[in-house]
N, C-alpha and C positions, 0 to 999 in steps of 0.2 A: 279639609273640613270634614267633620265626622257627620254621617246620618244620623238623621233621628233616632233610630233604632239604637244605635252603636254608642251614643250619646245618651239614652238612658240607663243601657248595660251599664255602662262606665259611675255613673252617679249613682244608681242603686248597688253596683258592687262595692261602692266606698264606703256600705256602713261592715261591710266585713273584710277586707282586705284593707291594710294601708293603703294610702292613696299612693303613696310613692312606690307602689309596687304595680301597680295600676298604669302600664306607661303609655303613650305617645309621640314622647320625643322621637326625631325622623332618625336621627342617630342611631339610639336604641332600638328603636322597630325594626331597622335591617340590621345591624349584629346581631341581636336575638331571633330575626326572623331567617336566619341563614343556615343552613346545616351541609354534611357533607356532598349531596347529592348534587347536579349541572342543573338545577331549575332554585330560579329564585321567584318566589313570590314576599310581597313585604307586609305584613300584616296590620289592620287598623288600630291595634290593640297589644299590647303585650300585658300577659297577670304570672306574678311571680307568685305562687299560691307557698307555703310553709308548711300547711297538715292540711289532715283531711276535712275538718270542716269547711277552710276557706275553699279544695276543692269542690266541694257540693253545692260552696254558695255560688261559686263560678259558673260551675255548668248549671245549676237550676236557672239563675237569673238572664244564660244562655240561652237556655229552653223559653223563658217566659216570654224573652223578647226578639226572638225567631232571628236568634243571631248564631251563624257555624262556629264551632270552636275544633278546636287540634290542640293534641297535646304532645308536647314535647320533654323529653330525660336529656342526655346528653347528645343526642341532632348528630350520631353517625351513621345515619344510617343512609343509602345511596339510591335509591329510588324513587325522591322526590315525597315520601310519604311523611314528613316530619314539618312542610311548609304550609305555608295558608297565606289568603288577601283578607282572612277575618281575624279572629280572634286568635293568640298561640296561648295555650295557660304553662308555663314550663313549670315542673316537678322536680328539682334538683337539690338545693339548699335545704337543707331543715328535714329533706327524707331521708334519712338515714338507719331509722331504727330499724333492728333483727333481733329475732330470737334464735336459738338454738334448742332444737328438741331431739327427745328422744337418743341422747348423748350424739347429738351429731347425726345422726342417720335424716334427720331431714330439719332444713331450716328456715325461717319467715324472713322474707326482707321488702324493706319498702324499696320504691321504685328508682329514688337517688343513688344506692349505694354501687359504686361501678363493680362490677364483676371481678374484676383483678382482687377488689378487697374482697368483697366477698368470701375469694378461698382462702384469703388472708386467715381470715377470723375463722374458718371453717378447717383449715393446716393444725392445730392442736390435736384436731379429733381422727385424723387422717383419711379427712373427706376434702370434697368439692364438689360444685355444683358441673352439672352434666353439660352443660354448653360453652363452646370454647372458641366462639371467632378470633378472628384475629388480632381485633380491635378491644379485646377484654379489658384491657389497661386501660381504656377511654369509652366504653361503650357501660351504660348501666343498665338496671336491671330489668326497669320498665320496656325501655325500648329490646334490650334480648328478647324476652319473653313476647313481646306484642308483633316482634319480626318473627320469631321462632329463629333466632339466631343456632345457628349450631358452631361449624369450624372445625379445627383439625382430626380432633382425638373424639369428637362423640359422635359422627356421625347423624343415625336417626336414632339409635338405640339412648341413646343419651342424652336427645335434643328436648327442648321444653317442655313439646307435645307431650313425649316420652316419660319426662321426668317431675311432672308437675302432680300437688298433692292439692294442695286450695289454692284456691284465690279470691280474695276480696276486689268485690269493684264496683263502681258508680256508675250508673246508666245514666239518659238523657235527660232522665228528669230529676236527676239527684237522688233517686233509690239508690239505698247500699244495696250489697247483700256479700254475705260472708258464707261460702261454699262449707266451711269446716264449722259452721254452727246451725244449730235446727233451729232454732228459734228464727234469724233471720233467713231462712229458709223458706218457714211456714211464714213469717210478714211478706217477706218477697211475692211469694204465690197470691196471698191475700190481699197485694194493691196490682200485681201483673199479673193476672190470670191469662190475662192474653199474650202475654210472652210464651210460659210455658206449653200453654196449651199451640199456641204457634209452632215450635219445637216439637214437641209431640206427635204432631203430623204432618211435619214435614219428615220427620224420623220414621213414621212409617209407610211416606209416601215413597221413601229411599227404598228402602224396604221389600215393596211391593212391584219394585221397577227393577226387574233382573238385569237390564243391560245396562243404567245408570249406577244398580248396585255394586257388578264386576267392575264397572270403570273406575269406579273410586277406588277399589279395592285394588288394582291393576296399577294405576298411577300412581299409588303413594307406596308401591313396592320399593322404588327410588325415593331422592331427595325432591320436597316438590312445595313450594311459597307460594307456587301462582295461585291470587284467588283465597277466598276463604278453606278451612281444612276440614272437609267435608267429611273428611275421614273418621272425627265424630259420632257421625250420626251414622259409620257403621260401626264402629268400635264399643260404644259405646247404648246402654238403652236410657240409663236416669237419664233426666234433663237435666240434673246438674250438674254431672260427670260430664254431660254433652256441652254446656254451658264453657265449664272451665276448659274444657280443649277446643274450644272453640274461638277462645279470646286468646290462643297463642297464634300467633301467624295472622290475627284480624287488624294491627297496624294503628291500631285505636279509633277506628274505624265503629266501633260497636260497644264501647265503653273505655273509662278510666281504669289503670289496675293499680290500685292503691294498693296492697302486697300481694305478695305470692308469696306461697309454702310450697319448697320444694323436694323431694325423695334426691334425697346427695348421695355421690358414688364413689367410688374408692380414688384416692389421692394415692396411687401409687410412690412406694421409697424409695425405689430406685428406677432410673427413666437412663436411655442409648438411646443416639439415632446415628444414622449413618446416611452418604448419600452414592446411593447405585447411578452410577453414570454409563447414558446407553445411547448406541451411536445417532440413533434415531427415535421420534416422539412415536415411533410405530412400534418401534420394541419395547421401549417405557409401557408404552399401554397395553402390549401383550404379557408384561410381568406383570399386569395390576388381577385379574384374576388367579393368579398362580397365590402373589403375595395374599389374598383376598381369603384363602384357605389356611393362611398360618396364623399364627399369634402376632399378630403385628395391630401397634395400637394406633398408628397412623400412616398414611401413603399418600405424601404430599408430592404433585407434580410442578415442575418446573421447565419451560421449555428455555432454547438457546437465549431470546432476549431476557429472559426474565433472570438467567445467570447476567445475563450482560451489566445488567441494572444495579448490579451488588459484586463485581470482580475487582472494583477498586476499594473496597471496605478494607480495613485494616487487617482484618483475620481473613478475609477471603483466603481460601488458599490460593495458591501461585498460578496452577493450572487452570483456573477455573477461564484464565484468558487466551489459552491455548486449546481447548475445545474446537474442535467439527463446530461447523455452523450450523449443522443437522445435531447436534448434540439435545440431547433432554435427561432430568435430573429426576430423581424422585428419593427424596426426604423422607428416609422409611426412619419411625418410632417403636421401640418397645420398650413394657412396661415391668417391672417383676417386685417384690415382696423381697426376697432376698439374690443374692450371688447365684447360688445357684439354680436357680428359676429363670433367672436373667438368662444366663450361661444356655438353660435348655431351648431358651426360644429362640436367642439368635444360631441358635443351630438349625432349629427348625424352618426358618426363615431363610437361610443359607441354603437349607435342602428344598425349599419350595420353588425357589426363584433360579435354581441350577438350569433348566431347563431354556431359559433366556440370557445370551449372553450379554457381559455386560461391558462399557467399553474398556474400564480396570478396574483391578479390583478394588474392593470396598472393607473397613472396617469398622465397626461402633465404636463410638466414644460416648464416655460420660465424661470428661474432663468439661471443669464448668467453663473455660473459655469458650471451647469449642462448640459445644452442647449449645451457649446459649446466643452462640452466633447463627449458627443454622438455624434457631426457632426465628429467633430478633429478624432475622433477613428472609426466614420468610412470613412471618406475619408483617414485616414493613413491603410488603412488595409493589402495594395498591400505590404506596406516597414515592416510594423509591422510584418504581417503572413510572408515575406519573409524573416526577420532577423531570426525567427524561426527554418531556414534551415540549414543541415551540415555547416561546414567549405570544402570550395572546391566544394560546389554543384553551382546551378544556381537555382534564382527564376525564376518559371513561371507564366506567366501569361495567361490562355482562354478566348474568352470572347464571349456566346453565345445567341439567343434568342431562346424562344420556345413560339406560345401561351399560354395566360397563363392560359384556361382553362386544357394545359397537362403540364403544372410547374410542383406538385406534382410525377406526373409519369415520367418525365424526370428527377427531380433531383433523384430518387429512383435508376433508368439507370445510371445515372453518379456517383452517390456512387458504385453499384454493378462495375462499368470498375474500379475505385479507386482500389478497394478490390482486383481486380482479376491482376491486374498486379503492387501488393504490395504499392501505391501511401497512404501509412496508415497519411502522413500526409496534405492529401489534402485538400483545404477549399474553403467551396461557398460562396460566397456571391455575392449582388446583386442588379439592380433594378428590383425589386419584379411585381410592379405594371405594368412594360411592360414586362415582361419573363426573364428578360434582366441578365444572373447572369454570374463573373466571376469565374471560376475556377483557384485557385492558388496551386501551388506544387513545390516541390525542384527536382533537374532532376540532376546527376553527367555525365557529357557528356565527362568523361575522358577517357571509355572504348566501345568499340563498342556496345557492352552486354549491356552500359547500354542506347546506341543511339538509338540500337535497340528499347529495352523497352518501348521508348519515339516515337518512330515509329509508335506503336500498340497503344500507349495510342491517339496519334493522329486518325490513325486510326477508333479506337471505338469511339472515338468521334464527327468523319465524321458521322459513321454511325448512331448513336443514332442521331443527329440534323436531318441530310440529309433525311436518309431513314427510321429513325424509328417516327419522330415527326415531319418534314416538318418544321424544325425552320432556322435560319441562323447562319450561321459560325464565322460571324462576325456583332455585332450589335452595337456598338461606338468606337472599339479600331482601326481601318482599318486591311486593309487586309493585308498592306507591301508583307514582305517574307513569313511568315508563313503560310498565309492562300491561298498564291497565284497560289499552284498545287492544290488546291479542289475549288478554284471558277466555273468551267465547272461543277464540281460533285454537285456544288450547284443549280446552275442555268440551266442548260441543254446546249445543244448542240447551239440550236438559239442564246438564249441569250446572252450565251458567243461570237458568231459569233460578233452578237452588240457592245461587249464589245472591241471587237480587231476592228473592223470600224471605235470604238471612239478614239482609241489609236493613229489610222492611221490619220484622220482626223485631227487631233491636236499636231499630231508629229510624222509627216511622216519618219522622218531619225532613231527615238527610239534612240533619244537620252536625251529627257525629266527623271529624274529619272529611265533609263531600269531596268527591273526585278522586279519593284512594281507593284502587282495586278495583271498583264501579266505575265506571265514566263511560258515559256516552259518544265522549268529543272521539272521534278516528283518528284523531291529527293530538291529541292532549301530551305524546310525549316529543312532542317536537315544537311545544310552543311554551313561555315562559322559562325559557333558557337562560342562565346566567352569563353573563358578561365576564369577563377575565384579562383587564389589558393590562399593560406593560404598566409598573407602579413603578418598583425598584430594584431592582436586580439582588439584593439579599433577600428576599421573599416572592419573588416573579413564580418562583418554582412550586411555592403552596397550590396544595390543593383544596385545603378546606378541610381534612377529614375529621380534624379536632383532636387527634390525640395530642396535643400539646394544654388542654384547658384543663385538663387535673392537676398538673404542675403549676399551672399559674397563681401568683399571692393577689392579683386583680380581679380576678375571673370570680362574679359573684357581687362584687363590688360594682364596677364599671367597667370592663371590655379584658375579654380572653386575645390569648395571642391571634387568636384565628379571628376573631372577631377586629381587631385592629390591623390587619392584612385586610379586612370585608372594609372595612371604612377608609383604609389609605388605596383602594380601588378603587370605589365608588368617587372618591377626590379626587382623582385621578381620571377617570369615566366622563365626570363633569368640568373636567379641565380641559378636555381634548374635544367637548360634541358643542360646550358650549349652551346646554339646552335649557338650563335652569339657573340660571346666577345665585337666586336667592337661595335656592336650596343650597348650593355650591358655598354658599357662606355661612348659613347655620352648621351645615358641615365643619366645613372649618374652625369655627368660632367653636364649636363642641367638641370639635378633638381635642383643644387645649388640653383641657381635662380629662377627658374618658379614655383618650387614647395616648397622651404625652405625660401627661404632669401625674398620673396615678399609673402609669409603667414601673415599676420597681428592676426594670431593665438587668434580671438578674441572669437570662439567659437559662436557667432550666425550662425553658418548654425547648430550649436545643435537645435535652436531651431523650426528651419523650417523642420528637419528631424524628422520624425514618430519615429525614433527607438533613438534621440537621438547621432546621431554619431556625438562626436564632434572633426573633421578633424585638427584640431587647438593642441586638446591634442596629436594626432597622429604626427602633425611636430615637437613639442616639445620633442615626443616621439624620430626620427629620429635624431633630435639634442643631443639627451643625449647621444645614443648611436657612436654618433661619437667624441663626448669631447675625448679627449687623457689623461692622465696621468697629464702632464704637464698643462693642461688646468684645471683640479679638483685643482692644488698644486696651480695657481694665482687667482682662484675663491675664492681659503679658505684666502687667503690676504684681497682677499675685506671682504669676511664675516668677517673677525674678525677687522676691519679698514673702517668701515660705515663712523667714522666721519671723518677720514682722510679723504676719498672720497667723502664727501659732501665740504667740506672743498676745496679742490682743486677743484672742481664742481663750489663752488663761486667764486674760485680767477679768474679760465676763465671765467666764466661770468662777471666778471668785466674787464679782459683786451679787452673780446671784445666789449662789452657798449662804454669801454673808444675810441676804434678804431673806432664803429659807428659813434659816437661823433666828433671824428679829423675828417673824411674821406666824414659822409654823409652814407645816406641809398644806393644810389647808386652806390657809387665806392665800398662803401663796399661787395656790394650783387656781383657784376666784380668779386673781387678781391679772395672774398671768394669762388666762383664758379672755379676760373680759379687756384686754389691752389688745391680745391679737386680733380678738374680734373687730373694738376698733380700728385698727390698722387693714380690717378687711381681709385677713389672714393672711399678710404680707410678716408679720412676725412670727419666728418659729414657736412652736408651742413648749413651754417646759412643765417636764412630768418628775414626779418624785423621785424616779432613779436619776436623773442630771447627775453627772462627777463634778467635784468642784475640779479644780486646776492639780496638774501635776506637780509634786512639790521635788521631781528628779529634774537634774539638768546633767550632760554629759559634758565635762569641759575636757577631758581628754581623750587619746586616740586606743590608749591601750590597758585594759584592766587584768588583773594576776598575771602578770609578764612571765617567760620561762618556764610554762607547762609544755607536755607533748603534745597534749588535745588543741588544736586553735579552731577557731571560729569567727570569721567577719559576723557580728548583729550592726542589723540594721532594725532601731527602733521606729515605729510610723511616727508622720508627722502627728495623727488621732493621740497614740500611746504617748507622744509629746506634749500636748495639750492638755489632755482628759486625765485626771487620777481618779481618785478612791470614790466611789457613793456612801450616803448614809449608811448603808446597809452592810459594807463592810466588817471584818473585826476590826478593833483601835489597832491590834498587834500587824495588823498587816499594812504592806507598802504600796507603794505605783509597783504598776506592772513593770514598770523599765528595771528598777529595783530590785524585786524580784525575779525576774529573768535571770537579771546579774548574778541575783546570790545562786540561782541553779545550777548555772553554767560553771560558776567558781567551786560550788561544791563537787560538781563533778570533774574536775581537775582540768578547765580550757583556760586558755588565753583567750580572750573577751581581743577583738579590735574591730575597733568603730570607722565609718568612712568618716573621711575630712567632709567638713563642712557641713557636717551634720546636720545642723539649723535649717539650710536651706535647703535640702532634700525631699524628694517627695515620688511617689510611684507612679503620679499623675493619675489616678482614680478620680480625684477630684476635679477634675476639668475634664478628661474623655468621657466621664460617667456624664455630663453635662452637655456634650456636642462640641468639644474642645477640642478636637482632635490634634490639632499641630502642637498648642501649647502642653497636653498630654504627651505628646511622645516627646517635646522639648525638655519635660521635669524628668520622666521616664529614663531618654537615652544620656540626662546628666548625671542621674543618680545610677545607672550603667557602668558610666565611666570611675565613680570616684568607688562604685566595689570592685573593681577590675583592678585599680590601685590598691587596694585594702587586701584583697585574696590573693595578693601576689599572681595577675593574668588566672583568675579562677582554678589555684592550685590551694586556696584553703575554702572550706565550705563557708557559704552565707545563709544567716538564719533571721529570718520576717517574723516578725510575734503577730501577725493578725493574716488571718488567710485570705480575705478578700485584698491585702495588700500583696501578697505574693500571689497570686492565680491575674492580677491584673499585670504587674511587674513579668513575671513567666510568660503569658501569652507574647508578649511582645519580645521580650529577648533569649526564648527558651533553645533558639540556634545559635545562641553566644558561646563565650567560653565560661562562664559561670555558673557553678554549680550551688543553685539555691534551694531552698528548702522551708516547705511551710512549717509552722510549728509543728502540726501533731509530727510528721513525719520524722521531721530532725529530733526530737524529743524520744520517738521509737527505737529511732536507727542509730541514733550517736550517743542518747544520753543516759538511757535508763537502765542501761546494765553498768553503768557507774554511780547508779544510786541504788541504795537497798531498801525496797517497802518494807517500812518495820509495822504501820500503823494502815491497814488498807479498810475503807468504808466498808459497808455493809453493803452500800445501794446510794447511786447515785443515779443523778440527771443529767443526760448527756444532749446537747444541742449542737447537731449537724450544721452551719451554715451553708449558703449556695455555694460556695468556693470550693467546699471539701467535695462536696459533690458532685460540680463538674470537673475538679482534677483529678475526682477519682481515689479520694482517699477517705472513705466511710470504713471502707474496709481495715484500715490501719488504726481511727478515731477508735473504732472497737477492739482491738489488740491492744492501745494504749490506756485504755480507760479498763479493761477488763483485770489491767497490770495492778491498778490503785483503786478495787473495788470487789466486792463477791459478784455483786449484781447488777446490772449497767442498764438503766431504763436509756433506751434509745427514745430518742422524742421524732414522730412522725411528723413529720411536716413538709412545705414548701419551703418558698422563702418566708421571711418573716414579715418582710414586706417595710423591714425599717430603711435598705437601701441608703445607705450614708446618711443622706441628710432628711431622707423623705418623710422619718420618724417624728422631724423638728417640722417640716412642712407642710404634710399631707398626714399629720398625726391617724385620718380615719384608714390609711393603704396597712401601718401598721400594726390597730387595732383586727380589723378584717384579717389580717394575716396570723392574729395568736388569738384568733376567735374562739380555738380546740385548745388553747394550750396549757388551759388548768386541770382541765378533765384527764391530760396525759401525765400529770405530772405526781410522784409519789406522796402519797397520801402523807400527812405531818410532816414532808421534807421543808430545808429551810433554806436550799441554794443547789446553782444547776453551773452547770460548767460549757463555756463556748468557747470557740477563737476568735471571734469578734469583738470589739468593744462598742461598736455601736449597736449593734446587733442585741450586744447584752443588756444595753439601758431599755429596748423596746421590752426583751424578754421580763426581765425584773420587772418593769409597770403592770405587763398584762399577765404576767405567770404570779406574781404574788411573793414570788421569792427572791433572792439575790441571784443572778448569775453573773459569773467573771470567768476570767482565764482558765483554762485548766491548769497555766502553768501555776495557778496557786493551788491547786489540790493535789499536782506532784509534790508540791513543796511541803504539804502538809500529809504525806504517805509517808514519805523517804525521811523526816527528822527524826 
């Protein structure tokens, strides 16, 4: 039940926000109220804001009715600074906009767009933005800039502080004020005099305090988050020079930053690393000064676990499992402009680091496997070394600086505290070249005994930073909760004085994120800890960080993968304590949909995840186990009745073709909408791409007999069903048809498996929680290409890739050697066809299949074969997932929300390997898309 207070926020914010954006479902309040950091709190309120007005009406009607709010971008951040028990307003969806100024030398972006894109869009000009955590893939702009995120290659010199030009932002009372314009400058001043003038003398009371002035100036010689960045208000005199660097590193703590404008730095062309392996972490950290004096663009540390946690990756090298147990790594990067620039500095780099033996020798590589295995494994380190952990424990995460001429002797201090309060599976790592190393370990916060323990390990780790080494507590992760009862132990008693003045000044009422950086409570990072128990073993291993939700076709809609792991725990939580039944059933009852039935269970957040969880297998997983009895006995009907079911599959699509036909696209699309409604949305939806029925049938086993070329096709049971859409040419045929006449034109023997009719890859039932009856269609259709390839001595070709990547995962240790289309089309067919007639610029549509098999990279050597210029389509999945298209029509709209905006201006058709895939595309892209294999066809004649 909401207070009063919380209760009027909510009614008054509904004349400017959607009300559906406005939440309280218990559901939703904990997915959205969850981020990567060991503390949960769940918030009364969740506001999905879009622009900035609806931000100002947020926080002002905040302000009016003395209610906290916190703002959240993408929630990876690890110190508890992203949560709240009040209001979350998140900023993600709908921020997107950027400029580009000054040809690239500096650029605007709002607070949604994640960092990774960022340099995306910023790689033309051959910039990027100056900050590089590890998390760029997943972490956006807001939250970098309000953590003062930095990371591998920017150090300080390149962190946000560093590298910031304007920033706009919204204070507590819904004042703008935009930095890079005078006009709201002079209003700004003219409704907050008392800010400025706040600022002002606090600036010169800095100033005036010789011992508080060196100290600032003295601590931020290092990497240093803890606390506000005081550093400021000696760097700087304007107050709004002092302003904008003040809101980097403040956590949002002290306003909204609706954009920043950043000063961008050079995107080097050419990039080596190499990895110096050294017999011990004491000589790793006595090369980090030597390296420290060369041209070296980054010096990442890696201790013995932290290899441990990445020696069975598929590129690992070999040795990496044969290492000294005293072994430590350091991940050295350099940068150059050309070859030989390159060339001078890893010499330079070579002559620096002579002096510290190492334990073999080391080469650079740019080779892009290798290259992007070293980055990928060590920016996954946090998810990798944390899946490592109990079942039921929590990963942690520290993240400290020390100078780095007592690196060595601090990391010695932090193994000996590891040792002594039993932490045996702890791991450093780090940036090396500023002090800069995180400490990770597994924490079981279930028993007091073991809160305690985690008490002491904080503790001794105050102490060693604080008082034994003079380092910082915090040096890119922020301070949030965890670190917010030792910022006075860091900075002294003045400083912190400073630190509560800035708080005052910029949110007089503490209602700006309360309890970030400031907190009173002694005990505040040791209480409102997150829970973590045992769910299900294909996601046990999660840790929350979220780099799986930019990949997600859900995420936005209703529940990211990481948020559907938060609510199959908490079902889980409430299954084992017993403490809440009724909430335990709303839960329930609301996963249906938020967490099951709107999964598109495509399995790319596998691929954005470090440790691999693929959240897709896990709903699959949740679906199997609620099949009934009765639900196994009409699934084995289908299985054994393919062609029955393809069979009635065509005859509806012909009665509805014929109805399109009588009715019109648009009475039909009425008609068809206001019957499923009826039906309660138990009828699939039909949209204007619908294929009417296949008019191919295959009645024998072998087409152009006595060529040299042969080839098993296997057509899907979909390409069996589904023909031509309206949109088609007249002149063209069913895919199956076309296939044929490819193959024949490039001189194969076509043979089909026996029993064609009744075959299937079992997508359609594993995708569903079918599991026995999927690998029953599966390991049938197994056996009758095994007969067809002669014991798989002729190739098999799949015309839809989500049929083959599902067929492959399961039998890819057989003896058959198959092949999705694009690739058999690359590798077997296209040098016996000749492009006489090749586009100018097409549209090319990746599905999930190509991309978790790993064939983008081919999709563009084939399409670049039958075109000048090959517009890649950016995307996820589509979100049509077999049938979800027909079911949950809104999973697939959400999913081609961008996809007109990507698509070439007056084109009139886009090319896929999917067929179902295509009918979502064609609806929501405005164009036709089909096979590619029709646009080979229409190169090569």
């Amino acid at each position: 039940m909401l207070a009063q207070q919380y209760k009027n926020f909510q009614e008054e914010l509904a004349f400017y926000v959607d009300h559906k954006r406005i939440i309280t479902n218990p559901l939703q309040l904990l997915a959205y109220g969850t981020d990567a950091s060991f503390y949960r709190l769940i918030p009364k309120i969740v506001v999905q804001v879009h622009n900035e007005e609806e931000a100002i009406a947020t926080i002002h009607t905040a302000y009016k009715n003395n209610v906290a709010l916190t703002y959240r971008a993408a929630g990876t951040s690890l110190s508890g600074q992203a949560v709240t028990d009040s209001v979350l307003m998140v900023a993600t969806h709908r921020w997107k906009d950027y400029e580009i100024l000054n040809n690239g030398l500096q650029a605007r972006f709002q607070p949604g767009i994640i960092g990774g894109r960022a340099n995306i869009i910023l790689a033309p000009y051959g910039r990027k933005i100056g900050p590089d955590p590890g998390s760029i893939n997943a972490a956006m702009i807001g939250g970098i800039a309000a953590n003062n995120a930095s990371g591998m290659c920017c150090g300080t010199a390149q962190n946000s502080y560093n590298t910031i030009a304007d920033i706009r932002i919204i204070f507590y009372d819904g004042t703008v004020l935009n930095t890079a314009d005078s006009d709201s400058k002079k209003a700004f001043e003219a409704k907050h005099p008392e800010i400025i003038k706040g600022i002002i003398q606090l600036r010169d009371d800095i100033a005036t305090d010789s011992i508080l002035y060196e100290r600032i100036k003295r601590k931020f010689k290092i990497k240093n988050t803890t606390g506000y960045s005081l550093n400021a208000f000696v760097d700087f005199q304007d107050p709004y020079d002092i302003i904008k660097h003040i809101m980097i590193g403040s956590e949002g703590t002290l306003a909204f930053i609706s954009d920043i404008t950043y000063n961008t730095v050079i995107n080097y062309k050419r990039k080596a690393c190499t990895l110096m392996i050294f017999e011990t972490i004491e000589l790793a950290c006595q090369a980090v000064p030597y390296l420290k004096q060369s041209p070296v663009a980054a010096v990442e540390l890696l201790d013995r676990n932290s290899i441990k946690s990445i020696e069975n990756e598929p590129l690992a090298p070999e040795y990496f499992k044969s290492l000294p147990e005293t072994a430590c790594i350091l991940l050295v990067e350099a940068q150059a402009d050309d070859e030989e620039e390159m060339n001078n500095k890893q010499k330079a780099i070579r002559l620096a680091v002579a002096p510290i033996p190492t334990y073999k020798p080391f080469e650079f590589t740019s080779e892009p496997q290798q290259y992007a295995f070293n980055w990928k494994a060590r920016n996954g380190l946090l998810p990798t070394t944390g899946a490592l952990r109990k079942t039921g424990t929590t990963c942690i995460i520290e993240d400290v600086a020390f100078p780095v001429e007592k690196l060595a002797d601090a990391c010695i201090a932090m193994k000996s505290l590891f040792a002594k309060l039993g932490y045996t599976d702890a791991v450093l790592f780090g940036h090396a070249l500023e002090g800069n190393l995180h400490l990770v370990f597994s924490q079981d916060f279930s028993t007091q005994h073991e809160i305690d323990r985690y008490a002491k390990m904080m503790d001794g780790l105050v102490d060693i930073v604080v008082n034994q080494f003079n380092g910082s507590l915090k040096a890119e992760h922020g301070t949030g909760r965890n670190m917010a009862p030792f910022v006075e132990k860091e900075w002294g008693t003045q400083a912190y004085q400073a630190m509560l003045r800035i708080k005052a000044i910029f949110d007089p009422n503490n209602l700006v994120n309360p309890g970030v950086i400031i907190n009173t409570n002694p005990h505040i990072h040791l209480e409102n800890l997150k829970p973590s128990p045992a769910t299900n073993e294909i996601v046990d291993k999660c840790i929350e960080c979220g780099f799986c939700e930019s990949h997600c076709v859900a995420e936005g809609l209703t529940l990211s993968p990481r948020q559907r792991i938060v609510i199959g725990r908490e079902i889980a939580r409430l299954e084992n304590t017993l403490e809440d039944a009724n909430r335990l059933k709303q839960m329930l009852a609301d996963a249906t949909y938020y967490s099951d039935e709107t999964c598109a269970t495509d399995g790319l957040c596998a691929l954005a995840c470090p440790v691999k969880i693929d959240t897709g297998k896990y709903i699959k997983d949740i679906r199997h186990q609620k099949l009934s009895i009765k639900a196994h006995k009409d699934a084995e009907y289908f299985v054994e009745n393919i062609d029955r079911v393809t069979a009635m599959g065509r005859t509806g699509l012909k009665l509805l073709n014929f109805s399109r036909r009588l009715f019109g696209d648009k009475l039909m699309h009425k008609t068809a909408t206001s019957v499923r409604k009826l039906s309660n949305n138990k009828l699939p939806q039909w949209n204007i791409a619908m294929p009417t029925a296949t008019q191919t049938r295959i009645t024998k086993t072998i087409a152009n007999p006595n060529q040299e070329r042969k080839v098993v096709y296997y057509p899907s049971c979909i390409n069996r069903t589904m023909g031509k859409s309206k949109d088609y040419l007249k002149e063209d045929v069913d895919l199956i048809s076309k296939t044929t006449e490819l193959l024949v034109r490039a001189g194969f023997t076509i043979i089909y498996p026996e029993n064609l009719d009744n075959m299937c890859c079992g997508m359609p039932f594993s995708s569903k929680g079918y599991k026995e009856e999927g690998f029953t269609k599966s390991s049938s259709l197994e056996e009758a290409l095994l007969k067809a390839s002669n014991n798989g001595q002729i190739p098999v070709l799949f015309d839809m890739s989500p049929c083959f990547y599902t067929f492959y995962e399961a039998h890819k240790d057989g003896a058959l050697k198959m092949y999705d289309p694009i690739e058999f089309m690359q590798d077997f067919v296209m040098d016996h066809l000749e492009v006489k007639n090749p586009r100018k610029e097409i549209n090319v549509y990746p599905v999930c299949s190509v991309k978790k098999i790993g064939l983008e990279g081919k999709l563009l050597e084939l399409t670049k074969r039958c075109a000048e210029k090959v517009n890649y389509i950016n995307s996820n999945c589509c979100g049509f997932a077999g049938d979800r298209g027909f079911t949950h029509p809104e999973l697939n709209k959400h999913g081609n929300r961008h996809l007109q905006e990507q698509l070439i201006q007056n084109s009139h058709d886009g090319f896929s390997t999917s067929r179902t895939c295509e009918i979502g595309l064609s609806e929501f892209g405005g164009i036709n898309f089909k096979s590619i294999f029709y646009l080979i066809d229409e190169v090569t004649k």
